[in-house]
C-alpha positions in Angstrom: 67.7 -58.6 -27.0 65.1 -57.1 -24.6 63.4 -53.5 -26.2 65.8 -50.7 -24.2 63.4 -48.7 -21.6 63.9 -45.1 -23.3 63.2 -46.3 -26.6 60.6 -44.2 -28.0 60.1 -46.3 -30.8 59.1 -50.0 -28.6 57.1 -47.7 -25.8 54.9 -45.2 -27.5 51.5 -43.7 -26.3 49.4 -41.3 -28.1 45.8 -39.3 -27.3 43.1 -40.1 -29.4 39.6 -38.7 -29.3 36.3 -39.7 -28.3 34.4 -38.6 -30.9 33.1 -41.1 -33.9 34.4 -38.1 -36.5 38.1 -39.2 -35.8 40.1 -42.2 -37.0 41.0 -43.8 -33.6 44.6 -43.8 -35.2 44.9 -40.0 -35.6 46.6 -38.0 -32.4 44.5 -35.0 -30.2 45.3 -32.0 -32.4 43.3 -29.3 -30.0 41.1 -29.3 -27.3 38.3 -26.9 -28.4 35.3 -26.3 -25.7 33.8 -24.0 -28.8 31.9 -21.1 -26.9 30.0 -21.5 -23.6 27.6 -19.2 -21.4 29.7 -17.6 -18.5 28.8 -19.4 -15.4 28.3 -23.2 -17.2 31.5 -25.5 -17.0 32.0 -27.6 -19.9 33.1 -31.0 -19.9 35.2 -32.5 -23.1 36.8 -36.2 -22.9 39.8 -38.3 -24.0 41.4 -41.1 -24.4 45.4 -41.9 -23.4 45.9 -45.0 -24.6 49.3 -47.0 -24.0 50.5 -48.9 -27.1 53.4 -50.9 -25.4 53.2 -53.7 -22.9 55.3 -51.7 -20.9 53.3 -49.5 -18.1 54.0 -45.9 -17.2 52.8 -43.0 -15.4 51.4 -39.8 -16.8 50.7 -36.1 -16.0 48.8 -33.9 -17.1 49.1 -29.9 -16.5 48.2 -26.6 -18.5 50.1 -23.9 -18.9 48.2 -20.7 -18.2 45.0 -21.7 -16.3 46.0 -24.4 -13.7 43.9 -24.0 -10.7 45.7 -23.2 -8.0 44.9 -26.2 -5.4 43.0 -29.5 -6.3 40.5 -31.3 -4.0 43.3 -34.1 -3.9 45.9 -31.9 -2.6 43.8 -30.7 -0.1 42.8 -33.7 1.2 45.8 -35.4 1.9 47.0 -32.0 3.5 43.9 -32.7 6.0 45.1 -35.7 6.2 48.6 -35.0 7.1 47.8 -32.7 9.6 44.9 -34.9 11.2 48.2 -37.9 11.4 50.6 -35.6 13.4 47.9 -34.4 15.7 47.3 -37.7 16.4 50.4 -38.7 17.7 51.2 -36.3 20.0 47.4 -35.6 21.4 46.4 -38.5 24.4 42.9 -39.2 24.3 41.5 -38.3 27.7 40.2 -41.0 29.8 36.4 -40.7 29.6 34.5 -41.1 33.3 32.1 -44.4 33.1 29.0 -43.3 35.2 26.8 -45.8 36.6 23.2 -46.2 34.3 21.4 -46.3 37.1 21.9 -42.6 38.2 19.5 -39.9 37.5 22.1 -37.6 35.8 22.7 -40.4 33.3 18.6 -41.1 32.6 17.7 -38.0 32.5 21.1 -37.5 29.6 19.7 -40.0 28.2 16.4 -39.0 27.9 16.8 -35.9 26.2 19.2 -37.1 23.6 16.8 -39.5 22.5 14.7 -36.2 22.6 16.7 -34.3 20.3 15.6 -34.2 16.3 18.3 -35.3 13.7 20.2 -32.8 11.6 20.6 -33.2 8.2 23.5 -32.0 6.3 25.9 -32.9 3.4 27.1 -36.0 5.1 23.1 -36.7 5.2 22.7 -36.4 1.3 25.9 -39.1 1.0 24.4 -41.8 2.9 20.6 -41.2 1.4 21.7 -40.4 -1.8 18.2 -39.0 -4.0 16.9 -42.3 -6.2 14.7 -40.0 -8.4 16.1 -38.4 -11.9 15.1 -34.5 -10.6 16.7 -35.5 -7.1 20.2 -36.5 -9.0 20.0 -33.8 -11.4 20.3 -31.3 -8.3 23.1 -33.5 -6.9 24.8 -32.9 -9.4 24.1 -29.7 -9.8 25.4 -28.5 -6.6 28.6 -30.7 -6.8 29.7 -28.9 -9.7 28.9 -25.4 -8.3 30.7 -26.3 -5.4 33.8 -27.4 -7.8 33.8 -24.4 -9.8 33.9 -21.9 -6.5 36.9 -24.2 -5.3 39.1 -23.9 -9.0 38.3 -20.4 -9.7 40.2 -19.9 -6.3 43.1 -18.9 -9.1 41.5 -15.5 -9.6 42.2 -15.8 -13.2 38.6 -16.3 -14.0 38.7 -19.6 -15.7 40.4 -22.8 -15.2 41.0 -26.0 -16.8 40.7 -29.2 -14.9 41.6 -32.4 -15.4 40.3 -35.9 -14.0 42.4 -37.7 -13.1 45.7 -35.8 -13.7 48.4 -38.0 -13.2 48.5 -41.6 -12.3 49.6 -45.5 -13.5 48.8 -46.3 -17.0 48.9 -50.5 -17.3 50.7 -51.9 -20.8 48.0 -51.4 -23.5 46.0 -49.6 -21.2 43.6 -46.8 -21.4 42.9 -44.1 -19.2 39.6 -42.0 -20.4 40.4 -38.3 -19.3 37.6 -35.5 -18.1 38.5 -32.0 -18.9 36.4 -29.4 -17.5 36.5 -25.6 -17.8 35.1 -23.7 -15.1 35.0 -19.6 -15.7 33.2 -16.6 -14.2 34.8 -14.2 -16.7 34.3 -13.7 -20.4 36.3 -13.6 -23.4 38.4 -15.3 -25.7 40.6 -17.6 -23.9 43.8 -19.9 -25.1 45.8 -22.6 -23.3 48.6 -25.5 -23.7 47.7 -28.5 -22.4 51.4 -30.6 -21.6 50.7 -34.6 -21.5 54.0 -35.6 -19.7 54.2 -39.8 -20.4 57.2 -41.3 -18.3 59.8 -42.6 -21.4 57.9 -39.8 -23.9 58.8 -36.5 -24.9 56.2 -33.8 -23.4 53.6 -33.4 -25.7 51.4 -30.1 -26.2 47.7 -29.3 -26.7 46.1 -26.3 -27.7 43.3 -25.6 -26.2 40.9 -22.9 -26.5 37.4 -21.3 -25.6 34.9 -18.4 -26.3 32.9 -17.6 -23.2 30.2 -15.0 -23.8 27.8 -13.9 -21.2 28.8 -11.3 -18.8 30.1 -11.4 -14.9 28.0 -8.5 -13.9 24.5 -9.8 -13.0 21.2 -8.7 -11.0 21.0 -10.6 -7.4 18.2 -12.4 -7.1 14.8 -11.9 -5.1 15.5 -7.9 -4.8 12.0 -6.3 -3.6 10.0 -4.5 -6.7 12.0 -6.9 -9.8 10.1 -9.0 -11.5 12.2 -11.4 -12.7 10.2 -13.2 -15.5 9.7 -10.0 -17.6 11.3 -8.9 -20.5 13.0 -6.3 -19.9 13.0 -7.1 -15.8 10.4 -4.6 -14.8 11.6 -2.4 -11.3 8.3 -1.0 -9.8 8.4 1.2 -7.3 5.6 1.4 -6.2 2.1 4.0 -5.7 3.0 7.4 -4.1 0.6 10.3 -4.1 1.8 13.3 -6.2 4.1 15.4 -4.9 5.5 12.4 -2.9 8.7 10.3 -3.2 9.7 7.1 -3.9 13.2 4.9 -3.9 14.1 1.2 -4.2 17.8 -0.1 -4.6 19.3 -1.9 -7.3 21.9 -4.7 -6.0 24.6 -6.0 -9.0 27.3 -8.7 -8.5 30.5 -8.8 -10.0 31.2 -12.7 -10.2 34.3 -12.4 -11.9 37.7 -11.5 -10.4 38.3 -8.4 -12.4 36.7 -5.0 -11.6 33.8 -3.5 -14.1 33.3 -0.2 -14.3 29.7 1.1 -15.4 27.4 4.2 -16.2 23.8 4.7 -16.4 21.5 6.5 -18.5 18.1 7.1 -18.3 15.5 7.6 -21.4 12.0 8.5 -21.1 9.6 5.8 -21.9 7.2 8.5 -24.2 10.1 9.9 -25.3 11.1 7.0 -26.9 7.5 6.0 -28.5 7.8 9.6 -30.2 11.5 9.5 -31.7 12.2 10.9 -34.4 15.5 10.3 -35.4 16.8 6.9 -36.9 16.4 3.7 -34.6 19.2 2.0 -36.8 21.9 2.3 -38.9 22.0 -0.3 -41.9 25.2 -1.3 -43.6 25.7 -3.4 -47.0 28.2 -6.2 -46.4 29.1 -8.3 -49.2 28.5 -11.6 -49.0 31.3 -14.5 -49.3 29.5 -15.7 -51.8 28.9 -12.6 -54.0 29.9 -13.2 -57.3 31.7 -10.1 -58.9 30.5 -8.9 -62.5 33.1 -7.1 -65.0 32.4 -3.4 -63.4 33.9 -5.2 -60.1 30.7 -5.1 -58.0 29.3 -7.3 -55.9 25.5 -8.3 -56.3 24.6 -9.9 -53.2 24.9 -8.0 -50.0 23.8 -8.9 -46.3 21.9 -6.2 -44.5 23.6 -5.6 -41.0 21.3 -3.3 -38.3 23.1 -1.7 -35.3 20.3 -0.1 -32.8 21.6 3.6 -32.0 21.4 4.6 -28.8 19.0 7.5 -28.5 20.2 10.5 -26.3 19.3 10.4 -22.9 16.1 12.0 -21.9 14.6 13.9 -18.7 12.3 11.7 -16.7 11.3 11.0 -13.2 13.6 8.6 -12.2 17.2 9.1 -11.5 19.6 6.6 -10.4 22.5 7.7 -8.0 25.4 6.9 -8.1 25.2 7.8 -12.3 28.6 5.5 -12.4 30.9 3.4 -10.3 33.3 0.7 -10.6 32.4 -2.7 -8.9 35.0 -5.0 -7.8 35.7 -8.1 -8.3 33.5 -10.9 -6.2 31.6 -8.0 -4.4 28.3 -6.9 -4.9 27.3 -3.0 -5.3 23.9 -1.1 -4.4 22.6 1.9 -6.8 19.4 4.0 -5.6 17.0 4.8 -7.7 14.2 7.5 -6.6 10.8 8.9 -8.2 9.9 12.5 -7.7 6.4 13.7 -10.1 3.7 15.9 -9.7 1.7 15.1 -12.2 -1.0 11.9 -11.7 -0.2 8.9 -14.2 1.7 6.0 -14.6 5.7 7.0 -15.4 7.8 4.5 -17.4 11.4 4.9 -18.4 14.1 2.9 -19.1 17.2 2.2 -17.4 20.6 1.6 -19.1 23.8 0.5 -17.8 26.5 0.2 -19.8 29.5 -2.2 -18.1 32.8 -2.7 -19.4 36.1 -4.8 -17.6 38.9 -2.9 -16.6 41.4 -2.7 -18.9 40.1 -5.3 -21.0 39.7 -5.7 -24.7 37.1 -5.6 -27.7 36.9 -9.5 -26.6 35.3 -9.4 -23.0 33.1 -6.6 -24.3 30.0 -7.0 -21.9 26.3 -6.4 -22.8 24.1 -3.5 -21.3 21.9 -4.1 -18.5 18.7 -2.6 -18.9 15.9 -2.3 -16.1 11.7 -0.7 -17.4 11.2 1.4 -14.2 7.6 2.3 -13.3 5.7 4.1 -10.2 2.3 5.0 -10.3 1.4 8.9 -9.0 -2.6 9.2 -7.9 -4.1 12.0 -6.0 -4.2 11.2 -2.6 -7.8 10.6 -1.4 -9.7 8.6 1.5 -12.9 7.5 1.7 -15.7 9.0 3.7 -17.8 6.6 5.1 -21.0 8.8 4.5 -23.3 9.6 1.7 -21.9 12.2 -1.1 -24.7 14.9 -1.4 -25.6 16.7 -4.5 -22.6 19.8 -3.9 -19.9 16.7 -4.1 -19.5 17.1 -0.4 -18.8 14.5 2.3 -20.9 15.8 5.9 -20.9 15.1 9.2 -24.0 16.3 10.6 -24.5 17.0 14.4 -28.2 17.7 15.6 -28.4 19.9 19.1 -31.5 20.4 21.2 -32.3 23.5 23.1 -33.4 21.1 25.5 -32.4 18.2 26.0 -31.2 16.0 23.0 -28.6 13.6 21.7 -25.2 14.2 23.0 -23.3 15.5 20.0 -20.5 12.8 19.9 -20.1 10.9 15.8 -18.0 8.6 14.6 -16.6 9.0 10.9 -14.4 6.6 9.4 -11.8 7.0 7.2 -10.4 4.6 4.5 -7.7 4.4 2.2 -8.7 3.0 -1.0 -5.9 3.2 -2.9 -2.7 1.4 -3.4 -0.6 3.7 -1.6 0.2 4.6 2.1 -1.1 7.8 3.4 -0.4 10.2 5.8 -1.6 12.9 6.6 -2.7 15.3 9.6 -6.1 16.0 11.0 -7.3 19.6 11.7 -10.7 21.4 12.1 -10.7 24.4 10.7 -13.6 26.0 12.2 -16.8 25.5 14.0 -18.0 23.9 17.7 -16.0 20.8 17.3 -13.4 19.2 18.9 -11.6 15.8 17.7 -11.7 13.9 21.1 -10.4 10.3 19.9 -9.2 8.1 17.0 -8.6 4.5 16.4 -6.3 3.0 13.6 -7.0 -0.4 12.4 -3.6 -1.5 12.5 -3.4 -0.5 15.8 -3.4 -2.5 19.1 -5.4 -0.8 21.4 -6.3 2.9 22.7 -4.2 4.3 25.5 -5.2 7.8 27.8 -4.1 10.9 27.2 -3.1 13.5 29.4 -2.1 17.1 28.0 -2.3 19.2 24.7 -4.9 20.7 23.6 -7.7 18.1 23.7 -6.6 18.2 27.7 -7.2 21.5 27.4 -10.5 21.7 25.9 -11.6 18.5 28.3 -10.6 20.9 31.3 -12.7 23.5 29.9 -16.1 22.3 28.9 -15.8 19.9 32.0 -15.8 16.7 30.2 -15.4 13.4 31.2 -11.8 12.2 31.0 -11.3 8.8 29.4 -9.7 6.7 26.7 -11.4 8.6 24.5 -9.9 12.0 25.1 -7.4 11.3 22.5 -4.2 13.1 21.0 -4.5 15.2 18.2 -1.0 13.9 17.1 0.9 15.4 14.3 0.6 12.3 11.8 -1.3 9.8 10.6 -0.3 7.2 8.7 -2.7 4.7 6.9 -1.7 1.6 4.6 -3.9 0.4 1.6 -7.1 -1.0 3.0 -6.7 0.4 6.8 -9.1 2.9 8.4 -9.1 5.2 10.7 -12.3 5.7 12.8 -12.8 9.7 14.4 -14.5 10.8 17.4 -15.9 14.4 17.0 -17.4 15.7 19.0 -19.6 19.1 19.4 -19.5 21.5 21.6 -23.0 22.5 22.2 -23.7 26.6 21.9 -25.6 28.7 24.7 -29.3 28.3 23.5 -29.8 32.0 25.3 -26.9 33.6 22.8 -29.3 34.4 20.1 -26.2 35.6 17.9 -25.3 32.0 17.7 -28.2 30.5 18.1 -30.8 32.6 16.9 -34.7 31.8 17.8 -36.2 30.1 15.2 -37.3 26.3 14.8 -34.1 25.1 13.1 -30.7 27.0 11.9 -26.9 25.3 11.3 -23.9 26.5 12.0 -21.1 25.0 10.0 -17.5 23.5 10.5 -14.6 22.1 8.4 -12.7 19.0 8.6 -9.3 19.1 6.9 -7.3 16.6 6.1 -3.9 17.6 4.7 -1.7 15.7 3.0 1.9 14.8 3.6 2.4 16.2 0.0 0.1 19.7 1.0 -3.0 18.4 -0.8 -5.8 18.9 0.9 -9.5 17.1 1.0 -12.3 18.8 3.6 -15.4 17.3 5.1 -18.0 19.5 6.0 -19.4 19.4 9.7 -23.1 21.3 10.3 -24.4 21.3 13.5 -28.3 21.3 13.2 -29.7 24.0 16.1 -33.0 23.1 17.1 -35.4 25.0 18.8 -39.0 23.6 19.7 -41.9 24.9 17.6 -45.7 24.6 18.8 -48.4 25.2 15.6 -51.8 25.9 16.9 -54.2 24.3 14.6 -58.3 24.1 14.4 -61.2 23.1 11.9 -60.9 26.3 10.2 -56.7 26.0 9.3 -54.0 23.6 9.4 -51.7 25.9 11.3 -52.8 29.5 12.8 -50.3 32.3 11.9 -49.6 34.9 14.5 -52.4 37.4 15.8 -55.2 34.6 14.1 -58.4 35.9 15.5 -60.4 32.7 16.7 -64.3 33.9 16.4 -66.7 32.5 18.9 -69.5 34.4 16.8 -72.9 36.0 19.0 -73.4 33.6 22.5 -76.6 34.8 24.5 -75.0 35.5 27.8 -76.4 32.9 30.1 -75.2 30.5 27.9 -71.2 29.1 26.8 -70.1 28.0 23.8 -66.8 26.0 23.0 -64.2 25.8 20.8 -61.4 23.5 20.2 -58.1 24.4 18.9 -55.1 21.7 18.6 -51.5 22.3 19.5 -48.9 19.8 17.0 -45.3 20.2 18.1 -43.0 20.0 14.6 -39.8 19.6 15.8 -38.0 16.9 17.5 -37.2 18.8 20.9 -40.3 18.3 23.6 -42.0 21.4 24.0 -42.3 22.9 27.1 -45.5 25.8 27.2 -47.6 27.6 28.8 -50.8 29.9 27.5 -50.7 32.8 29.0 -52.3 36.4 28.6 -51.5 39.2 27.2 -53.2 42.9 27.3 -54.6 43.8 23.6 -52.2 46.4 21.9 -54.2 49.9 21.4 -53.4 52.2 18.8 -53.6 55.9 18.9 -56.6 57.3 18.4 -56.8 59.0 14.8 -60.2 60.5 13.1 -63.0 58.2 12.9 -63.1 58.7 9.2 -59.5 57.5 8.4 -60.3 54.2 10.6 -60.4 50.7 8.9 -63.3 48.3 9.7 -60.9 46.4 11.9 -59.5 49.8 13.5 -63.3 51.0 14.5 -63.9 47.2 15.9 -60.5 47.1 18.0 -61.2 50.4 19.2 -64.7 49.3 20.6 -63.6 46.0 22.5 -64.1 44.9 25.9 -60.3 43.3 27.0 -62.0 40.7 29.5 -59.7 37.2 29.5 -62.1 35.4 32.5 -64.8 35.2 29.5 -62.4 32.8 27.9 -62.3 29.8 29.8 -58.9 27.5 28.6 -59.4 23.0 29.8 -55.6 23.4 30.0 -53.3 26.4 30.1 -49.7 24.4 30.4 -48.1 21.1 29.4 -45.2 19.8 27.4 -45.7 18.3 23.7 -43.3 15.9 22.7 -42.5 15.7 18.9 -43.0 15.3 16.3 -46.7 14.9 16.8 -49.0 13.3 14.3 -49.9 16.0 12.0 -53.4 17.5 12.2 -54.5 16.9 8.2 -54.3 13.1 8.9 -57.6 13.0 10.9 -59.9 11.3 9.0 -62.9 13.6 10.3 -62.8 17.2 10.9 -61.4 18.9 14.0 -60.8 15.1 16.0 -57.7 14.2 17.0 -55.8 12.1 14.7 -56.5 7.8 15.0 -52.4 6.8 16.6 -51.3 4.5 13.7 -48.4 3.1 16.3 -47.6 2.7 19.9 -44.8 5.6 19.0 -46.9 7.9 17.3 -47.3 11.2 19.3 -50.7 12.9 19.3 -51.4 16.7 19.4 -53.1 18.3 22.6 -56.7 19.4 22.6 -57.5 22.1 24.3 -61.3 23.2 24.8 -62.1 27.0 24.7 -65.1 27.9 26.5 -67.1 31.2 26.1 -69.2 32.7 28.2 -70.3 37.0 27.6 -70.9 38.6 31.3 -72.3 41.4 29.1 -73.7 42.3 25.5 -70.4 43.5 24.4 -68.0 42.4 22.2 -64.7 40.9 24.1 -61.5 40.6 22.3 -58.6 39.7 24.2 -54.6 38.4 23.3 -53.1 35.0 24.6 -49.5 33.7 23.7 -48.5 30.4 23.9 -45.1 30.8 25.6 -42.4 28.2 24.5 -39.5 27.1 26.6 -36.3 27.7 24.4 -38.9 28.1 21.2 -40.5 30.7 19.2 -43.7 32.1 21.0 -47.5 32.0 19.1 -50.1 34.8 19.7 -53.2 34.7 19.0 -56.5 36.6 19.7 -59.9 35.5 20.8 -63.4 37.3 20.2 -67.1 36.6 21.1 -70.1 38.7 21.1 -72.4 38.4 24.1 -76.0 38.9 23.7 -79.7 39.0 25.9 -81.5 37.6 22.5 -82.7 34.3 23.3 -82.7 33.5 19.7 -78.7 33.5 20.5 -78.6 30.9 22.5 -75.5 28.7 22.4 
């Protein structure tokens, strides 16, 4: 008699496991995936193994955590629909063109012009042959999977490959179970083997998945990602200044976390003083229990306390929030300090799933924040002096001369932008251009103040009249290069420019901060004046009034003298001798009278007796000085084509009478200081005076 159909005991199947540890006879008790990382399926596998030499179909389903669509389903729906569209759609009647046209060559022509695209189909047909090129094959199939199955929004699935299908008599089917999740927790199932002819038989299957669904989103600006703890700079600012970056979580999982930060000072924490952790005594299993009912060996458990939260410089806004489920959420987090140094704090987030349990209890989140504060400074490309002072030093002729315009540039030097405005606080000097480094090219300017100014003094309009604009900003490394420029004073406005060989006048450059620190650089405009010294074998330099003595000269006879005339400054020297009467003084008694008095009182004021080889000219300086000359009263050997050598001028004497002449002379000075000085003799009709 043939074995009835429904006979459990002729047809019977049973699941047995993989794994060497049990007896191929013994039945699937429970499918345990242990406990995973959230984010990594996990793949467990089994046998279904038909005892009978009957066939039958199975099918296999879970309870709970069935994904909601398979890849199977789908495609036969695809499928389907692809069919019916077929049937009722005429394919239209393509138009045959001749080769030979143009239209078709040139159609031709550029699709054989056109580069290949690569895409998924690409990776099918040229599959990767090397083990790293397979291993991200995989990879991305089974990230592709799990965003397909956790479609359920039940944040883990159970999958099983194949699910249903033809078993042969004394067959074997191996089955793949994988569990994709994006959600935490402690998670329990049924899987139902249903085995045409069998009674449904049931699985218990079960998981731990620790790990949390809230993570940081990759290559955000400032994280660096291989620290530990993920380091969040923000950056350099000056003091006073600000600074913010944002912060970008993502809620993988389909349930909503809610979260709250909390900020500790990273000095604060060095210098605790309160406990760091609380220790507890747990008995051990093991313990052994003596008569008083005591254990004697305990395990030592530590539990980090969480130190109250701290002021710092960093604040994080918004303080909490609730992130849903498959969205991503931005915090802010900005700097504010006045105070130069390197701020550190850390930043704790505490997350926890809505309405969930102690299970899907998520770990903190924790970020070291830094910025870097520095007084805001740029580099002066001139010397320091020994004051600690940057200047920018302007000469000015009272003739003549350079034409007062300098370039000074400007660079930042430190790791933070700048910017800052430009003003000159006081002085002859006007800021008539600028040039960035990071910028393109100069343009003209027409109106403002520069305008103004170039209107006024009657300067040439160009591209360097520039705006004095509000702002400038410099990034680490750039340089700004400044035209000043100064405005020459009135030589004849002894107030400003008063008549001596050299004087100053200074100026301030300020540079103010967008955080109102300042740094100054000084500005002196060097006044020059030109300055003649009269000079002779008796003295390096005459002082004013120097009597030049020609000594007794027999009056048919002359006698010479030779006096030298060194310009010291840089300005050419315009002059002229010229004379001037002898001052008199009053008349007082005879017996009150100096030497000098009684001789100045007996002169003869006769200027033809002094007989000048030149009486104008222009020196230009600075001249070779005088003490050089290697003998006596000569002039100075030139040492180089560019050396300037002092004037000579021969003095010639010659008495009309037997008197003694005295008269004045002043050298007069064009824009300079003027030098007098005085020249006697004392004629004679002795022969034994002869010159």
């Amino acid at each position: 008699m043939l074995p009835s159909l429904y006979n459990a005991s002729e047809r019977q199947s049973f699941i047995s496991s993989m794994t060497l540890s049990i007896p191929p006879d013994q039945h699937l008790k429970i499918v345990d995936f242990a406990t995973v990382n959230i984010r990594e399926p996990k793949t467990l596998k089994f046998l279904i193994k038909n005892n009978s030499g009957l066939s039958t179909t199975f099918d296999l389903k879970f309870e709970k955590y069935e994904p909601s669509r398979y890849h199977d389903e789908v495609a036969a729906e695809k499928k389907a629909k692809e069919t019916k569209a077929n049937q009722y759609t005429k394919e239209p009647t393509k138009v045959q063109f001749s080769k030979s046209t143009k239209f078709n060559s040139f159609k031709n022509k550029s699709k054989e012009k056109l580069p290949p695209l690569l895409t998924d189909a690409h990776e099918n047909q040229n599959k990767f042959s090397t083990k790293e090129g397979e291993t991200f094959t995989a990879t991305k199939k089974l990230e592709t999977s799990q965003k397909f199955y956790l479609g359920n929004n039940q944040g883990i699935a159970f999958v099983c490959e194949p699910r249903k299908g033809q078993l042969a008599g004394y067959g074997e089917q191996l089955i793949t179970v994988t569990m994709y999740n994006d959600i935490c927790g402690r998670f329990e199932d049924i899987l139902v083997s249903c085995v045409k002819g069998l009674k449904p038989y049931k699985i218990p299957v079960r998981c731990k998945v620790k790990g949390s669904p809230l993570n940081i989103v990759p290559n955000q600006l400032g994280i660096n990602y291989k620290s530990d703890p993920l380091i969040l700079s923000l950056g350099t600012v000056p003091i006073k200044g600000s600074l913010s970056r944002k912060i970008k979580l993502f809620n993988s999982g389909p349930k909503p976390i809610s979260l709250f930060w909390k900020i500790f000072n990273y000095a604060s924490l060095a210098n605790r003083n309160d406990d760091i952790f609380k220790v507890t005594f747990v008995p051990t299993s093991m313990a052994s229990i003596s008569e008083d009912e005591k254990p004697d060996i305990f395990d030592l458990k530590f539990q980090a306390l969480e130190p109250q939260e701290s002021i710092s410089a960093f604040e994080i806004q918004p303080k909490s929030a609730i992130i849903s489920g498959k969205s991503e959420f931005s915090f802010l987090v900005t700097f504010y300090s006045e105070e130069e140094t390197l701020h550190q704090a850390i930043a704790l987030a505490h997350p926890a799933i809505e309405g969930a349990g102690e299970d899907a209890k998520l770990g903190e989140i924790g970020f070291l924040l830094q910025a870097r504060t520095l007084k805001p400074f740029l580099h002066v490309d001139k010397v320091q002096r020994a004051d600690g002072a940057y200047y920018l030093s302007f000469d000015a002729y009272a003739i003549g001369g350079p034409t007062g315009h300098k370039e000074i540039s400007l660079t930042n030097i430190t790791t933070s932008p700048l910017s800052f405005s430009l003003t000159i606080e006081s002085g002859p000097f006007i800021i008539t251009g600028f040039k960035n480094s990071a910028a393109l090219s100069l343009q003209d300017y027409e109106g403002g103040s520069v305008a103004d100014a170039v209107e006024n003094l009657k300067l040439k309009k160009s591209s360097s009249n520039m705006p004095l604009v509000d702002k400038h900003v410099l990034s680490p490394e750039d340089n700004l290069l400044l035209n000043i420029k100064l405005i020459k004073p009135n030589s004849n406005d002894i107030e400003i420019w008063p008549e001596v060989a050299r004087s100053s006048i200074k100026g301030r450059l300020a540079i103010k901060f967008s955080n109102n620190e300042q740094q100054f650089i000084s500005l002196e405009a060097r006044l020059y004046r030109p300055k003649i010294v009269l000079a002779s074998s008796q003295c390096d330099e005459f002082k004013n009034l120097t009597e030049q003595d020609f000594g007794v000269v027999n009056t048919q006879y002359t006698k010479k003298l030779t006096i030298f005339m060194l310009n010291v400054s840089p300005v050419d020297a315009k002059w002229e001798i010229k004379y001037m009467q002898f001052p008199k003084k009053i008349t007082t008694k005879l017996k009150t009278m100096t030497k000098k008095e009684k001789e100045d009182a007996s002169i003869t004021d006769d200027p033809d007796v002094f007989i000048f080889s030149i009486t104008e000219g222009c020196i230009f300086g600075p001249t070779v000085p005088l003490k050089v000359t290697p003998t006596g009263p000569a002039l100075p050997l030139a040492t180089n084509p560019d050396d300037k050598i002092p004037v000579a001028i021969h003095i010639l004497f010659k008495p009309k009478l037997a008197l003694l002449y005295k008269s004045m002379f002043r050298v007069w000075v064009k824009g300079g200081p003027d030098i007098d000085f005085v020249l006697k003799g004392l004629g004679s009709f002795e022969e034994h005076h002869d010159a």
